[in-house]
matplotlib code that plots the C-alpha trace (Angstrom):
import matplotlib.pyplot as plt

x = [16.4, 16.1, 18.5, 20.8, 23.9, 22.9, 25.4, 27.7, 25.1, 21.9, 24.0, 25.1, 21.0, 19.9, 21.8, 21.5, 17.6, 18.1, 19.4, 16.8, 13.7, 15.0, 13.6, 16.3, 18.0, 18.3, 20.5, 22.1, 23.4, 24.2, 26.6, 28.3, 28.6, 30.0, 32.9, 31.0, 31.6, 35.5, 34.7, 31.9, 30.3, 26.5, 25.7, 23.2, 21.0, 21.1, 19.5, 15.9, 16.0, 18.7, 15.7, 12.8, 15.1, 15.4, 11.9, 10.9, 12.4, 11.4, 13.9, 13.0, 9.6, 8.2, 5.8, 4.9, 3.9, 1.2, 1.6, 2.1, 5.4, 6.3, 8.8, 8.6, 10.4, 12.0, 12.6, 13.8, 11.5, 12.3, 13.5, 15.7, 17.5, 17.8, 19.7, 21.6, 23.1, 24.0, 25.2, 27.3, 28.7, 29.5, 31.7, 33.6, 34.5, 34.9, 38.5, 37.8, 41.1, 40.8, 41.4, 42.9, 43.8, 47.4, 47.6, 47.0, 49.7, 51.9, 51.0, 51.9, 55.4, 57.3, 55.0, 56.0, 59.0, 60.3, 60.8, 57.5, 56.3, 58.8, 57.5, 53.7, 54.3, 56.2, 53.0, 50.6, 53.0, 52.4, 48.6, 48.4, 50.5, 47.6, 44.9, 46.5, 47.0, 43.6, 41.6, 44.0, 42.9, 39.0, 39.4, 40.7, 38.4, 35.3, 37.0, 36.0, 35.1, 32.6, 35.4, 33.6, 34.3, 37.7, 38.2, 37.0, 39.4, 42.1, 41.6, 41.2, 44.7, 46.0, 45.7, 46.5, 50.0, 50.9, 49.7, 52.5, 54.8, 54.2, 54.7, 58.2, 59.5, 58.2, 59.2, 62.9, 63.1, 62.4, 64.4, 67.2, 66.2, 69.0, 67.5, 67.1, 67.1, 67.9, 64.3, 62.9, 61.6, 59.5, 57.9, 60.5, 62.4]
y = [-21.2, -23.2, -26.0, -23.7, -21.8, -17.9, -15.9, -13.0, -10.7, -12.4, -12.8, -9.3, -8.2, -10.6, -10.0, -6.2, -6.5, -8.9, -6.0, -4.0, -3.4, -1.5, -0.6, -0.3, 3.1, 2.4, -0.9, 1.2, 4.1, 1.6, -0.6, 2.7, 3.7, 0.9, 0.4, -3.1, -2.6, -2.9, -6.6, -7.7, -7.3, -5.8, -3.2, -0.4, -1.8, -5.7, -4.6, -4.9, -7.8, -9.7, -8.9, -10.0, -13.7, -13.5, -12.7, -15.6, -17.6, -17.2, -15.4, -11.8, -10.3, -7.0, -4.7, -1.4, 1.2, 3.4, 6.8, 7.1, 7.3, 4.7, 2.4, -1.7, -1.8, -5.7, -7.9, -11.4, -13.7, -16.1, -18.7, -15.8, -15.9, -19.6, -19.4, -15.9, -17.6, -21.2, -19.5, -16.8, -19.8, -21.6, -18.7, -18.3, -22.2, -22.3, -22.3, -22.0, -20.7, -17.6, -17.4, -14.1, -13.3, -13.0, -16.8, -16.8, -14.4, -16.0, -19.5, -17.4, -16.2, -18.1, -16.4, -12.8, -10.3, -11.0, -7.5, -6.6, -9.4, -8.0, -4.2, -5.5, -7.1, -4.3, -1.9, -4.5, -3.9, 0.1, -0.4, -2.6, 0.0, 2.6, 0.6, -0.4, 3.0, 4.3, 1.5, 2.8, 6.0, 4.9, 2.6, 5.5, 8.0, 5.6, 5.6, 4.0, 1.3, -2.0, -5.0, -7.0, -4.0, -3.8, -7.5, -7.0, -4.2, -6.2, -8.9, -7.2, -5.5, -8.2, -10.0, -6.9, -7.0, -10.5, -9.5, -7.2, -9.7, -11.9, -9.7, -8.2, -11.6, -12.7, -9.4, -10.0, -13.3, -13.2, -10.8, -12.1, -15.8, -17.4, -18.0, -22.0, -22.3, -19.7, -18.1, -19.3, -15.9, -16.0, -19.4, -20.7, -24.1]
z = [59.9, 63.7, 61.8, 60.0, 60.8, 61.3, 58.5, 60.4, 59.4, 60.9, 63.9, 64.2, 63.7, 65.9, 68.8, 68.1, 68.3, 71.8, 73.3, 72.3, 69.6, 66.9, 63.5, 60.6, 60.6, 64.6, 63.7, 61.0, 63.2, 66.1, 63.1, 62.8, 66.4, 67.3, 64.3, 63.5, 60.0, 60.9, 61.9, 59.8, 56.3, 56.7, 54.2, 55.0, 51.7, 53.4, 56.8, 55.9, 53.8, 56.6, 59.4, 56.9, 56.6, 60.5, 61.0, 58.0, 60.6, 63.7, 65.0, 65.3, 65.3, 64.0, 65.3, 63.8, 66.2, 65.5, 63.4, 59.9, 59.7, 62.2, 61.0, 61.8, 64.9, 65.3, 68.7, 69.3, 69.6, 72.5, 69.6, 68.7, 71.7, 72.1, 68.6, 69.9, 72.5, 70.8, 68.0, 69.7, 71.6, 68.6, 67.6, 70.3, 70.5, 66.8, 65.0, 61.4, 59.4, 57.5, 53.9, 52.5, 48.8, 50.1, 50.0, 46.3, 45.7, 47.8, 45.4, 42.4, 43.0, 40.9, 37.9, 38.9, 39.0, 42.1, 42.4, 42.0, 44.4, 47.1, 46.2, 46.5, 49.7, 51.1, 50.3, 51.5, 54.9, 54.2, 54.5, 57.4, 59.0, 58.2, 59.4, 62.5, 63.3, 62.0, 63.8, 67.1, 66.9, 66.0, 69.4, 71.3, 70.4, 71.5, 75.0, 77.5, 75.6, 77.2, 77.8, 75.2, 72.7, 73.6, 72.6, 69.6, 68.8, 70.1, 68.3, 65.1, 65.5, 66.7, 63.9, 61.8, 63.3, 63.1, 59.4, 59.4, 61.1, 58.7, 55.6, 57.1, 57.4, 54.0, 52.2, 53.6, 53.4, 49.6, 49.0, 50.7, 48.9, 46.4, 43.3, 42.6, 39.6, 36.5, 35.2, 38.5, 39.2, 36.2, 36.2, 33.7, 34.9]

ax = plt.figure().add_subplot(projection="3d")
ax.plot(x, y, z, "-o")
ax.set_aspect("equal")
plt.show()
């Protein structure tokens, strides 16, 4: 794992466990504490096997303390923070364009209604309105926040709303659109 890229999730783990040892359910309630799910993909059932491919390589180690129900509590290994810190670094400098599903529809217009298209797009506007507002209010009731946490919140609306933007613009842009070419609408030339 020294070579290779860290996934989101081995990322996440790792630099949660470089703050602190933490055994599973710890990381599990700190994920939802913290809204991290709103940002990245790590499922409650990938924890333990995402810290046994970190500690396969080096990158975390785990300890069990002693009592019988003592859970495995995991720490970075010095390794661990050599890649933590590369690897965060990484993702800040990196640029990588996201890919959303949206694109696809978008490359399928002429197959569809356009007035279905326009009415999809117009709901997909509807629920990025909700989550705007619902990730607001999840940002505001975590008040105050660590300035590193409020970037994270900011940038996630912030893309939510030029989301929106985009959508508005699209939605009345299409609509407004002269049709080419009779059938054009349909896929039919």
């Amino acid at each position: 794992m020294n070579e290779k890229k860290l996934t989101d999730a081995e990322l996440l783990l790792l630099g949660l466990v470089a703050e602190m040892p933490r055994h599973g359910y710890q990381l599990e309630q700190v994920i939802e504490q913290r809204g991290m799910r709103e940002w990245t993909q790590i499922g409650f059932s990938s924890i333990y096997f995402v810290l046994g491919r970190l500690e396969k390589g080096g990158l975390v180690a785990a300890k069990k303390p002693k009592g019988a129900k003592a859970r495995k509590v995991f720490s970075a290994t010095s390794f661990g923070y050599q890649a933590l810190a590369a690897q965060s670094l990484m993702a800040l400098e990196g640029g990588s364009p996201a890919y959303s599903s949206v694109l696809l529809g978008m490359a399928h217009w002429p197959m569809l209604e356009k007035g279905a298209a326009i009415a999809a797009l117009r709901t997909r506007g509807k629920r990025l309105e909700a989550e705007i507002v619902r990730l607001e209010n999840i940002q505001f009731e975590q008040l105050p926040l660590p300035e590193f946490v409020e970037a994270l919140f900011d940038y996630s609306l912030s893309q939510l709303k030029a989301d929106l933007a985009w959508v508005h613009r699209t939605a009345d842009y299409m609509e407004c659109k002269p049709e080419l070419f009779e059938g054009e609408e349909n896929g039919k030339n």
